[in-house]
One Martini backbone bead per residue (centre of mass of N, CA, C, O) as a GRO file, in nm:
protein
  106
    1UNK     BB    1   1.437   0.004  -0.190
    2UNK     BB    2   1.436   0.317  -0.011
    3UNK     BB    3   1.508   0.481   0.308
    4UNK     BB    4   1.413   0.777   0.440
    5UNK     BB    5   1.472   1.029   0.657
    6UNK     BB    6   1.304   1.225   0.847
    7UNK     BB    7   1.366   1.532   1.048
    8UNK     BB    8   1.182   1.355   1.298
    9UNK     BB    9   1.256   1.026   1.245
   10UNK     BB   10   1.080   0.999   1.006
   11UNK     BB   11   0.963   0.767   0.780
   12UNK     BB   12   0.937   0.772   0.416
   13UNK     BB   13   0.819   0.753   0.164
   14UNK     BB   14   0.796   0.462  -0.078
   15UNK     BB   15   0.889   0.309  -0.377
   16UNK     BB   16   0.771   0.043  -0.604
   17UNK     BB   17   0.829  -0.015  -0.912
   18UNK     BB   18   0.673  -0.189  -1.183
   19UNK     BB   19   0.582   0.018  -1.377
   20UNK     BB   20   0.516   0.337  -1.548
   21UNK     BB   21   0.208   0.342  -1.427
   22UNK     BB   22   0.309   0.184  -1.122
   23UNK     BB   23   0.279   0.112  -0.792
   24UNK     BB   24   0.433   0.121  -0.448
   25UNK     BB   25   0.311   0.288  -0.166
   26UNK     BB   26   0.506   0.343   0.120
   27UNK     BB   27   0.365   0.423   0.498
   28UNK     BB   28   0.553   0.499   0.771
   29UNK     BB   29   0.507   0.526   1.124
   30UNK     BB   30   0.727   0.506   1.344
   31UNK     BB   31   0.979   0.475   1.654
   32UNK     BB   32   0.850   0.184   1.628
   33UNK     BB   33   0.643   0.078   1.432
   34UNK     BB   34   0.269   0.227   1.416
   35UNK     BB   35   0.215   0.268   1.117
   36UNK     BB   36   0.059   0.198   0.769
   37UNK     BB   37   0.092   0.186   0.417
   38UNK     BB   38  -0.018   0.003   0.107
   39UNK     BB   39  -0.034   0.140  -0.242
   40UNK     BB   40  -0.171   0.041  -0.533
   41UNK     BB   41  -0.116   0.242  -0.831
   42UNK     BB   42  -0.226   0.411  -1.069
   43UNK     BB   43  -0.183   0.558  -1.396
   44UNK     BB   44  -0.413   0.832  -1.453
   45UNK     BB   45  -0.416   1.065  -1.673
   46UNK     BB   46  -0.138   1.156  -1.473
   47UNK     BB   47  -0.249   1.024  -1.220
   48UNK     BB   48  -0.253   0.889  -0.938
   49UNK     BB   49  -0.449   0.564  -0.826
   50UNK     BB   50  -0.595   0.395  -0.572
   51UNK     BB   51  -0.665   0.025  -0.567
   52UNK     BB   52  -0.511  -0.041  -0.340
   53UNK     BB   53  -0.532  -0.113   0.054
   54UNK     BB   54  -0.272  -0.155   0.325
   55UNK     BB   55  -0.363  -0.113   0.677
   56UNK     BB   56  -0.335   0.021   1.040
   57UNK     BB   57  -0.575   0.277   1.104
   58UNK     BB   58  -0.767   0.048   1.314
   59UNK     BB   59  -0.546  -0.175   1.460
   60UNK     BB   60  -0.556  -0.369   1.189
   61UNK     BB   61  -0.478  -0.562   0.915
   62UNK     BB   62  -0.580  -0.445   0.611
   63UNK     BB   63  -0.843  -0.418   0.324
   64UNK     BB   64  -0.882  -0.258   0.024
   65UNK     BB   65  -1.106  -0.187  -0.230
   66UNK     BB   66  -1.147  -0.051  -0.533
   67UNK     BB   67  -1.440   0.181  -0.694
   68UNK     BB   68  -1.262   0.341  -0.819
   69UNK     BB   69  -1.221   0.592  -0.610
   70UNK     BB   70  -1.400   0.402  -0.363
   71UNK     BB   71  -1.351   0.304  -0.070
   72UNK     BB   72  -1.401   0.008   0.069
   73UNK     BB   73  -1.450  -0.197   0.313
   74UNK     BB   74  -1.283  -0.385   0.532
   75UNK     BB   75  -1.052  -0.627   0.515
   76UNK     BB   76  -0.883  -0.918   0.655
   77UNK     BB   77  -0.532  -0.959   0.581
   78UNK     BB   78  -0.380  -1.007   0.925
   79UNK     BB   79  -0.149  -1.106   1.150
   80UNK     BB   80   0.034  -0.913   1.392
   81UNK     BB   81   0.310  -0.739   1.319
   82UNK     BB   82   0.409  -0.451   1.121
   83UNK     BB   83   0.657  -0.580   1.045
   84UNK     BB   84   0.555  -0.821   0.889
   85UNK     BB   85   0.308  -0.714   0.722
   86UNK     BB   86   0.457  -0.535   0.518
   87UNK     BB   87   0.595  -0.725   0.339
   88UNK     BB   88   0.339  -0.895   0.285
   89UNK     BB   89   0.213  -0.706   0.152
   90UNK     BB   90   0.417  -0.604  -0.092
   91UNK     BB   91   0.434  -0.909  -0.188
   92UNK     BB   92   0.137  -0.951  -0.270
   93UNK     BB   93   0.143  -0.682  -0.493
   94UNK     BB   94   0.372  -0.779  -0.643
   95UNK     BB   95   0.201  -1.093  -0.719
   96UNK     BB   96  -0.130  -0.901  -0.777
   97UNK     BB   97  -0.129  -0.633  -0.961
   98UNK     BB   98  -0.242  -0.733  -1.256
   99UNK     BB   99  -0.512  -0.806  -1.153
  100UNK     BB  100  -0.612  -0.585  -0.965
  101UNK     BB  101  -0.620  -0.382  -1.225
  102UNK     BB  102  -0.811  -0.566  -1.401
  103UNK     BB  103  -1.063  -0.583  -1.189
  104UNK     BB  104  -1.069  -0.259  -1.162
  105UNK     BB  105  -1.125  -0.194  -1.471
  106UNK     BB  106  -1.415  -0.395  -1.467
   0.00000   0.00000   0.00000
């Protein structure tokens, strides 16, 4: 995983690949960070989907997670300074994403 600055010294988008399929899309939004989304995405019928969301875009820690296409109301992910919970994002995904892709798709 790296980080690239873009034009106007925002990081972008970064990815973190699990599989072909699979990946987890991170957005980082000022400096030092003041915004974030964490997003767990399959790869369906060769579209991205987001399945699971971690962000803090109403100023929690939150964590969405999706049936089908639509995301459901927020559920408290964490506490803290949004540099330690995104790691902490990032580490959830990436230790329970084949389950919830399984419980995604069922």
């Amino acid at each position: 995983m790296t980080q690239k600055m873009g034009a106007k010294g925002q990081v972008v988008p970064f990815i973190r690949w699990l599989s072909a399929n699979a990946r987890i899309l991170v957005d980082l939004e000022g400096r030092p960070m003041e915004r974030y989304a964490v997003m767990l995405q399959l790869r369906i019928e060769g579209n991205w989907q987001t399945i699971r969301l971690l962000d803090n875009a109403h100023e929690d820690h939150d964590m969405h997670r999706y049936t089908g296409s639509e995301k459901q109301p927020a559920e408290r992910f964490s506490e803290g300074a949004a540099n330690d919970v995104v790691p902490q994002a990032i580490r959830y995904l990436t230790d329970h994403w084949e389950a919830i892709a399984e419980s995604w798709k069922n």
